[in-house]
N, CA, C and O atoms as CSV, one atom per row, in Angstrom:
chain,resi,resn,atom,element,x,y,z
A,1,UNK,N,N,269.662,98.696,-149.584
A,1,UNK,CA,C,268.252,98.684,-149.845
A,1,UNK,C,C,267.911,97.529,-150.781
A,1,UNK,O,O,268.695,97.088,-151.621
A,2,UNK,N,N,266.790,97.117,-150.587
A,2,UNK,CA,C,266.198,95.854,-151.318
A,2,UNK,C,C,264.869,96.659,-151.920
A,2,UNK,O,O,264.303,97.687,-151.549
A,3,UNK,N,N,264.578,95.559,-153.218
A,3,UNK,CA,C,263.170,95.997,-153.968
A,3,UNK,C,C,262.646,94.835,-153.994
A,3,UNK,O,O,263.290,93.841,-154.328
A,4,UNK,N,N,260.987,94.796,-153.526
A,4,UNK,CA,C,260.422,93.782,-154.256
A,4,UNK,C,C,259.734,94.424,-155.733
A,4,UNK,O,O,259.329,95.576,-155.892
A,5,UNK,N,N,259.740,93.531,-156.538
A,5,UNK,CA,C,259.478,93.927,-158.193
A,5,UNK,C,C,258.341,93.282,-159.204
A,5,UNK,O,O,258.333,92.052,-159.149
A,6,UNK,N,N,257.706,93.662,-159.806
A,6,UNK,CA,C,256.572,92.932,-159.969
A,6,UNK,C,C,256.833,93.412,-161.454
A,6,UNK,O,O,257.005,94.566,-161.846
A,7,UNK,N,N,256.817,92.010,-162.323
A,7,UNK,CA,C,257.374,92.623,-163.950
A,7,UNK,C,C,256.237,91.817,-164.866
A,7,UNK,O,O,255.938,90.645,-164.636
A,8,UNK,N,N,255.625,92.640,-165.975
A,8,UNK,CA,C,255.135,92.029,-166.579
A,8,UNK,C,C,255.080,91.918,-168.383
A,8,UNK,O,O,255.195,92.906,-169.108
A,9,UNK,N,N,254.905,90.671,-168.825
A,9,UNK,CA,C,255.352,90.636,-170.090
A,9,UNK,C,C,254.686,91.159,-171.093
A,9,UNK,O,O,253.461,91.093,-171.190
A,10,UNK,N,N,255.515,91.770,-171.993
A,10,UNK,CA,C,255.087,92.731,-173.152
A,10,UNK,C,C,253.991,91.737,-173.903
A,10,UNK,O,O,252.843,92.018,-174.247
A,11,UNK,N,N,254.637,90.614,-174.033
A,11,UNK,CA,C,253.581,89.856,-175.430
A,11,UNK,C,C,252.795,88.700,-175.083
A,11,UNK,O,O,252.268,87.914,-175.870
A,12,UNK,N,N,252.760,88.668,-173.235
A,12,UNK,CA,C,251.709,87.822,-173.225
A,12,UNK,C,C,250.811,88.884,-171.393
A,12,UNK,O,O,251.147,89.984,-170.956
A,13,UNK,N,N,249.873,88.068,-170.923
A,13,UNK,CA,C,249.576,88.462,-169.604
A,13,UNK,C,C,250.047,88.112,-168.302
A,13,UNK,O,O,249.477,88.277,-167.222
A,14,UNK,N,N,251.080,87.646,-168.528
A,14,UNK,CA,C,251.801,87.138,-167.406
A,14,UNK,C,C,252.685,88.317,-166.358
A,14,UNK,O,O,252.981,89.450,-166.735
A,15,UNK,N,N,252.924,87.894,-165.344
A,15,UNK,CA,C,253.544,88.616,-164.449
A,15,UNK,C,C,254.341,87.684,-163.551
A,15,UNK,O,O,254.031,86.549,-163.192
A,16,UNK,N,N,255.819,88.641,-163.155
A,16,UNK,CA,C,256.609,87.920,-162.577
A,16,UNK,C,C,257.104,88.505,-161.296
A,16,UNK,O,O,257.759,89.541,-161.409
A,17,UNK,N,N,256.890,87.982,-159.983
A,17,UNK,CA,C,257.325,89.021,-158.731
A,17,UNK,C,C,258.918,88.301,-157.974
A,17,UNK,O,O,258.996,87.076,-157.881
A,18,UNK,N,N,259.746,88.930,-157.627
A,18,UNK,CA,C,260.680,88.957,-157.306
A,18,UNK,C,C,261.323,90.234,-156.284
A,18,UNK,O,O,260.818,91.340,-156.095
A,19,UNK,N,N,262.704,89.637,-155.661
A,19,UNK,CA,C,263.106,90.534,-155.042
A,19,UNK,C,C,264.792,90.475,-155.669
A,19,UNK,O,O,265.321,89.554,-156.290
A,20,UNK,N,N,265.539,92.159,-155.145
A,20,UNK,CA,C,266.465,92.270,-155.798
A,20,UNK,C,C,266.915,93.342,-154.850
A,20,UNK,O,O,266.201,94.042,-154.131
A,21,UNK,N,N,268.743,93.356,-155.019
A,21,UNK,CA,C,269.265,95.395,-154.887
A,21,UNK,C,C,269.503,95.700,-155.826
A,21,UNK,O,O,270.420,96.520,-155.772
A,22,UNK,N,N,269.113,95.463,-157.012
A,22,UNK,CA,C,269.305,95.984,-158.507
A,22,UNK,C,C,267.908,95.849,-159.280
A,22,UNK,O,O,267.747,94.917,-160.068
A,23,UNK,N,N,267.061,96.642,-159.082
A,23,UNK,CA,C,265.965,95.967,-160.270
A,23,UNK,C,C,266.399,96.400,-161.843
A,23,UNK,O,O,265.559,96.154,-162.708
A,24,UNK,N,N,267.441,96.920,-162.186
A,24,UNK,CA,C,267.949,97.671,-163.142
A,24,UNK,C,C,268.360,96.374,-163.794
A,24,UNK,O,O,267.866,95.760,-164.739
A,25,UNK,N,N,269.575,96.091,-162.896
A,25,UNK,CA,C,270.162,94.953,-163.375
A,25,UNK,C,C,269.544,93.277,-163.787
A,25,UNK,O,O,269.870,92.474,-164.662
A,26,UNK,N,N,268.539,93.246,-162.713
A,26,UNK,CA,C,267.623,92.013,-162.547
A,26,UNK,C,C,266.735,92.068,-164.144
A,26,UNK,O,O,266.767,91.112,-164.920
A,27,UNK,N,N,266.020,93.272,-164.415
A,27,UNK,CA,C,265.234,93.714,-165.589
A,27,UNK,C,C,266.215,93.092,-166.720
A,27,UNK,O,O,265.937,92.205,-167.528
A,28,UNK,N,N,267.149,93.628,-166.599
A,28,UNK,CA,C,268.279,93.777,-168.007
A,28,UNK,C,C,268.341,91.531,-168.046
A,28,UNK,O,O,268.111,90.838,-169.037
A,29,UNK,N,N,268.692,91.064,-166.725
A,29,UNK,CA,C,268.988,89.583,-166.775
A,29,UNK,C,C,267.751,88.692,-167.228
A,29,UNK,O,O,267.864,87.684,-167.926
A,30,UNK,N,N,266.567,89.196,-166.742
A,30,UNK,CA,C,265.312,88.699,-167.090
A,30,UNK,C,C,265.003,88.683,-169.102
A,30,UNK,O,O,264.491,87.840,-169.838
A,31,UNK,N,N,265.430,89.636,-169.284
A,31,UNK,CA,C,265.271,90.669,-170.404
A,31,UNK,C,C,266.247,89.417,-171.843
A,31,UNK,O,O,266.012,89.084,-173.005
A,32,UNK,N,N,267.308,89.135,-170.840
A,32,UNK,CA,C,268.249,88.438,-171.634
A,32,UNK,C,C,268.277,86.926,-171.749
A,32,UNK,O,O,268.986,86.153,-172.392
A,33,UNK,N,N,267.528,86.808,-171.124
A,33,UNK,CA,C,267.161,85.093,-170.961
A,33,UNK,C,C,267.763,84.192,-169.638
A,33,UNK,O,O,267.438,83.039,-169.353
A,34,UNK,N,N,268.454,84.808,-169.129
A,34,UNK,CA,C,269.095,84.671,-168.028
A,34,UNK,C,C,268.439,83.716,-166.951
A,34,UNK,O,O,269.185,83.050,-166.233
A,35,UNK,N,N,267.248,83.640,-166.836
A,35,UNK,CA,C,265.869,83.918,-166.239
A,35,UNK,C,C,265.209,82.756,-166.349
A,35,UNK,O,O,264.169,82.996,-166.963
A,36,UNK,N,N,265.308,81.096,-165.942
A,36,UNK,CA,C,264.685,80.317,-166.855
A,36,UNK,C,C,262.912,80.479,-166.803
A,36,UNK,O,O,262.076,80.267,-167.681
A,37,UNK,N,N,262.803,80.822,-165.753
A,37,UNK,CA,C,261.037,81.342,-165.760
A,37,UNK,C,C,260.795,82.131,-166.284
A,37,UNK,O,O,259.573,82.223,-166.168
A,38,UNK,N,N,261.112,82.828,-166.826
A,38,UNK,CA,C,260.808,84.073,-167.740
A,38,UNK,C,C,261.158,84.081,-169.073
A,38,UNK,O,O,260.749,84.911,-169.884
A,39,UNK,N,N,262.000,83.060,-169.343
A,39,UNK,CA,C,263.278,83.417,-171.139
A,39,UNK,C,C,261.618,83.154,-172.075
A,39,UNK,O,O,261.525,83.867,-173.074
A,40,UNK,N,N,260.688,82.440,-171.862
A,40,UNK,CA,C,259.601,82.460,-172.739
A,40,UNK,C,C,258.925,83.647,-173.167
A,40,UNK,O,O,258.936,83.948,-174.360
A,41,UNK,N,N,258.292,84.408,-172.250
A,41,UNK,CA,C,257.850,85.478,-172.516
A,41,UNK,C,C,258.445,87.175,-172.595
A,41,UNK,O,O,257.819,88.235,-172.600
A,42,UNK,N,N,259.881,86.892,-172.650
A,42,UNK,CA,C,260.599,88.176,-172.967
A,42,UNK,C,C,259.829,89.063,-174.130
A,42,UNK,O,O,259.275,88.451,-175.043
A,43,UNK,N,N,259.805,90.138,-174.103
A,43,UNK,CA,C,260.282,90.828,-173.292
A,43,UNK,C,C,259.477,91.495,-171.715
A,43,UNK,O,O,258.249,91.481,-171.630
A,44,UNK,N,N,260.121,91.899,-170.868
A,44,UNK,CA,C,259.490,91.912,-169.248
A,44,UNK,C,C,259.366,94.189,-169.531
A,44,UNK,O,O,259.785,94.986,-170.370
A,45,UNK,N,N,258.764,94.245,-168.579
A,45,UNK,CA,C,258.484,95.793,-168.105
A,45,UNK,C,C,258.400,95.711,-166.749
A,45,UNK,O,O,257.845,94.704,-166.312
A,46,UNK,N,N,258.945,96.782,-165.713
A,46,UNK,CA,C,258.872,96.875,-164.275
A,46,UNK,C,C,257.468,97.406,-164.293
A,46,UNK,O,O,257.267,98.294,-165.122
A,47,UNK,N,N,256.479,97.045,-163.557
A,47,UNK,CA,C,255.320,97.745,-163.097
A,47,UNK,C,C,254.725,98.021,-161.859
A,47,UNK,O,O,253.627,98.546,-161.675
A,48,UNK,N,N,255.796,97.501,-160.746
A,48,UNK,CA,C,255.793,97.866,-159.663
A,48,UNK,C,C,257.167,97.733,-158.868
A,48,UNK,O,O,258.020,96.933,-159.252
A,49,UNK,N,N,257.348,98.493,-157.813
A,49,UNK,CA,C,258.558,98.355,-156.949
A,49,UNK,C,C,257.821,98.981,-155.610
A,49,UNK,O,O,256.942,99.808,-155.369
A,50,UNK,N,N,258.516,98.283,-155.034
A,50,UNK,CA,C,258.712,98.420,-153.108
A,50,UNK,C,C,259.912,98.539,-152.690
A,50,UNK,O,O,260.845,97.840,-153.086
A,51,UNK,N,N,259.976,99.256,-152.022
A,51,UNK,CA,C,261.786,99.235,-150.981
A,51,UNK,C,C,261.661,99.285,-149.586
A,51,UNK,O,O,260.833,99.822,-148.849
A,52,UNK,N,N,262.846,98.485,-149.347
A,52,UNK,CA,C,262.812,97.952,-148.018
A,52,UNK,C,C,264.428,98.556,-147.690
A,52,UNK,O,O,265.215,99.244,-148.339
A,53,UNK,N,N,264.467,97.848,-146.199
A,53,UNK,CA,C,265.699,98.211,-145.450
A,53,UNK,C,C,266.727,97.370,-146.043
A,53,UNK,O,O,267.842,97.512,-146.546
A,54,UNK,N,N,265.563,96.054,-145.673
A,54,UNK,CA,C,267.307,94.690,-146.039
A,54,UNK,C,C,266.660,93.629,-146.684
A,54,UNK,O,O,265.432,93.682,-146.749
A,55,UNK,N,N,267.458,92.346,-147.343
A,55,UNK,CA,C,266.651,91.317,-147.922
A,55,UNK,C,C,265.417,90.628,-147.264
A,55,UNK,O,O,264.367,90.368,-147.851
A,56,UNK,N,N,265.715,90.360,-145.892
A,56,UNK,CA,C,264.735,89.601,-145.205
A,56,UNK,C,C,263.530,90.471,-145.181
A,56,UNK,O,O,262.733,89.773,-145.807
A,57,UNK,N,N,263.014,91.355,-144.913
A,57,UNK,CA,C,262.010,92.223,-145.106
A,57,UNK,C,C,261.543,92.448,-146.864
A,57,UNK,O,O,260.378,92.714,-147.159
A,58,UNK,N,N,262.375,92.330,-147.667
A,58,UNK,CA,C,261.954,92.102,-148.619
A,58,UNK,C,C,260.548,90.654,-149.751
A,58,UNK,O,O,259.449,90.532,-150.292
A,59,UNK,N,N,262.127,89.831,-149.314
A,59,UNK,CA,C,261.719,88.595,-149.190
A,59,UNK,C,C,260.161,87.815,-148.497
A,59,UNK,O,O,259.474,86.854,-148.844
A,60,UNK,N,N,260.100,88.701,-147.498
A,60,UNK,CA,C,258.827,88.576,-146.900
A,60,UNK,C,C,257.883,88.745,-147.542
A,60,UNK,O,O,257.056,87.898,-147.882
A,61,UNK,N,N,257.912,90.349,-147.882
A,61,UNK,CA,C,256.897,90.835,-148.708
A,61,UNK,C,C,256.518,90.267,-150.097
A,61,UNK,O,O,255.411,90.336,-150.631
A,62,UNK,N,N,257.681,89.673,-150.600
A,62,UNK,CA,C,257.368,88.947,-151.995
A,62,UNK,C,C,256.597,87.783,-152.065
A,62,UNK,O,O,255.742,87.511,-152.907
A,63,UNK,N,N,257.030,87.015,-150.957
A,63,UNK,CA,C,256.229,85.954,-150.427
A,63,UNK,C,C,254.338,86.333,-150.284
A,63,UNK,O,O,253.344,85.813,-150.792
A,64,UNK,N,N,254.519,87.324,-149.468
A,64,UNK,CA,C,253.236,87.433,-149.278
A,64,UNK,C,C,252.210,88.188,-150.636
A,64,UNK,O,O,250.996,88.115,-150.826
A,65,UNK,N,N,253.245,88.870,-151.382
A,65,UNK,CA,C,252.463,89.404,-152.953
A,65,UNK,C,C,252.314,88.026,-153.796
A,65,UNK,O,O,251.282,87.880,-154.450
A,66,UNK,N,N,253.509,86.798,-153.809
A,66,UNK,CA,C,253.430,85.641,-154.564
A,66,UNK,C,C,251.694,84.846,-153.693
A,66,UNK,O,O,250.976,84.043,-154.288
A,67,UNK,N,N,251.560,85.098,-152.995
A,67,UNK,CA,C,250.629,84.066,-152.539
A,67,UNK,C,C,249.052,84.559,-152.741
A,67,UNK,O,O,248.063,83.846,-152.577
A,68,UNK,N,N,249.066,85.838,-153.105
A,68,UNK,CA,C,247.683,86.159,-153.439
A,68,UNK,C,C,247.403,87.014,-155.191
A,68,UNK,O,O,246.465,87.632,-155.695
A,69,UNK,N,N,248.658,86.642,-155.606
A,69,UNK,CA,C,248.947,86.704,-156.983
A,69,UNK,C,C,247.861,86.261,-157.859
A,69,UNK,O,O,247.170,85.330,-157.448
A,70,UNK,N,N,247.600,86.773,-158.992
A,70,UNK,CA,C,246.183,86.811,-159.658
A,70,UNK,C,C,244.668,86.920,-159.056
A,70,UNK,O,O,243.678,86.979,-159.785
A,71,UNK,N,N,244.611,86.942,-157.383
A,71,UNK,CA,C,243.606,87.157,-157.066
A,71,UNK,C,C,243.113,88.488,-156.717
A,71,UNK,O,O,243.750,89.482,-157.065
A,72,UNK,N,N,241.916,88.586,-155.988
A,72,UNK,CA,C,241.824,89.748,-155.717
A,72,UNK,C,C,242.987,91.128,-155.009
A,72,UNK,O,O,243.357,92.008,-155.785
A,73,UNK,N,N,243.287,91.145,-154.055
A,73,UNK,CA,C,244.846,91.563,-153.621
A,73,UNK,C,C,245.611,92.145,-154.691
A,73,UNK,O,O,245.893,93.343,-154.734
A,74,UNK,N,N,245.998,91.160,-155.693
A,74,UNK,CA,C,246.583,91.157,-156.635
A,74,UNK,C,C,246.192,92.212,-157.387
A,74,UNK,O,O,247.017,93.126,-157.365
A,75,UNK,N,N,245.046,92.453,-158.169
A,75,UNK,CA,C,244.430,92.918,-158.621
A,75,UNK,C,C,244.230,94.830,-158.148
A,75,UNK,O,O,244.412,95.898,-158.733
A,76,UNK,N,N,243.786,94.415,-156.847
A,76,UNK,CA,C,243.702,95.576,-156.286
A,76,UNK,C,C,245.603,96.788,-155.768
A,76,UNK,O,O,245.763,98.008,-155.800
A,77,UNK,N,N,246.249,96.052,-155.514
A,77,UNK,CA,C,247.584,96.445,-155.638
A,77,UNK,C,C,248.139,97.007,-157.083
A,77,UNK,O,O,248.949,97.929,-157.186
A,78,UNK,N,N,247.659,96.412,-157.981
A,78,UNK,CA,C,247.593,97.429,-159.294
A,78,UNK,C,C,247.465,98.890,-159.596
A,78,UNK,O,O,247.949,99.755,-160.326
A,79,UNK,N,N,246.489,98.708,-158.584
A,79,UNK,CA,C,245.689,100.061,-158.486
A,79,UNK,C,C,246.126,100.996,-157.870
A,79,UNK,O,O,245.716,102.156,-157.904
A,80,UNK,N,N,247.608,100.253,-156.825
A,80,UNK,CA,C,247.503,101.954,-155.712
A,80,UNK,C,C,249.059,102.520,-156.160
A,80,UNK,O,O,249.943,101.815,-156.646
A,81,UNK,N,N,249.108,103.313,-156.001
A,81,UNK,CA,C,250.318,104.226,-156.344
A,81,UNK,C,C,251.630,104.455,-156.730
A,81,UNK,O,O,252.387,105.330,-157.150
A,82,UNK,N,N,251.559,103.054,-156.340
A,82,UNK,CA,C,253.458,102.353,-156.438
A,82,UNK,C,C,253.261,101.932,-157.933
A,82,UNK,O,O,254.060,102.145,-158.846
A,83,UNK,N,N,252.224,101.387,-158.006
A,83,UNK,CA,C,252.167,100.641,-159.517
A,83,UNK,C,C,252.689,101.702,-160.303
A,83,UNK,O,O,252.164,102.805,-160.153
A,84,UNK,N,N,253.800,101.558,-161.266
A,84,UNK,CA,C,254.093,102.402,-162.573
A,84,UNK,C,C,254.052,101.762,-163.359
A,84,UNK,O,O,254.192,100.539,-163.333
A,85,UNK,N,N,253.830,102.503,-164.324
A,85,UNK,CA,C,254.290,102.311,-165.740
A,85,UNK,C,C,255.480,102.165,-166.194
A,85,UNK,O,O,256.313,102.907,-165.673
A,86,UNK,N,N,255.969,101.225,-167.253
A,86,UNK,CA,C,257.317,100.845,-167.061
A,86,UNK,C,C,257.211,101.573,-168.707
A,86,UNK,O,O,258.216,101.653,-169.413
């Protein structure tokens, strides 16, 4: 199983979407600086996940959440059910 993951930072408004078979592990690497897009605004929170069958179906979907990212879409995907609280 694959996740797409949508993480966002504790101390600024930023958000970071990605795919993974570990969001546990991915969180913890992001978390640690690991991450060069991210080592700025550590620390990260999961606030959304999706699961899929396999990477390529994943991957897809991240693509298509990266491309309407901060807009409306964006915005509105917040809103529906998957979104947690990290």
């Amino acid at each position: 199983m694959y996740f797409v993951y949508i993480l966002k930072s504790n101390n600024s408004n930023r958000h970071y979407i990605g795919c993974s078979d570990n969001v546990e592990r991915r969180l913890a690497e992001h978390n640690k600086g690991k991450v060069s897009s991210t080592r700025a605004f550590v620390p990260w929170k999961v606030v959304y996940t999706e699961v899929f069958e396999n990477k390529s179906q994943a991957f897809s979907r991240e693509k298509e959440i990266k491309s309407y990212k901060s807009g409306f879409k964006f915005k509105e995907l917040q809103k529906t059910e998957s979104w947690q609280s990290g």
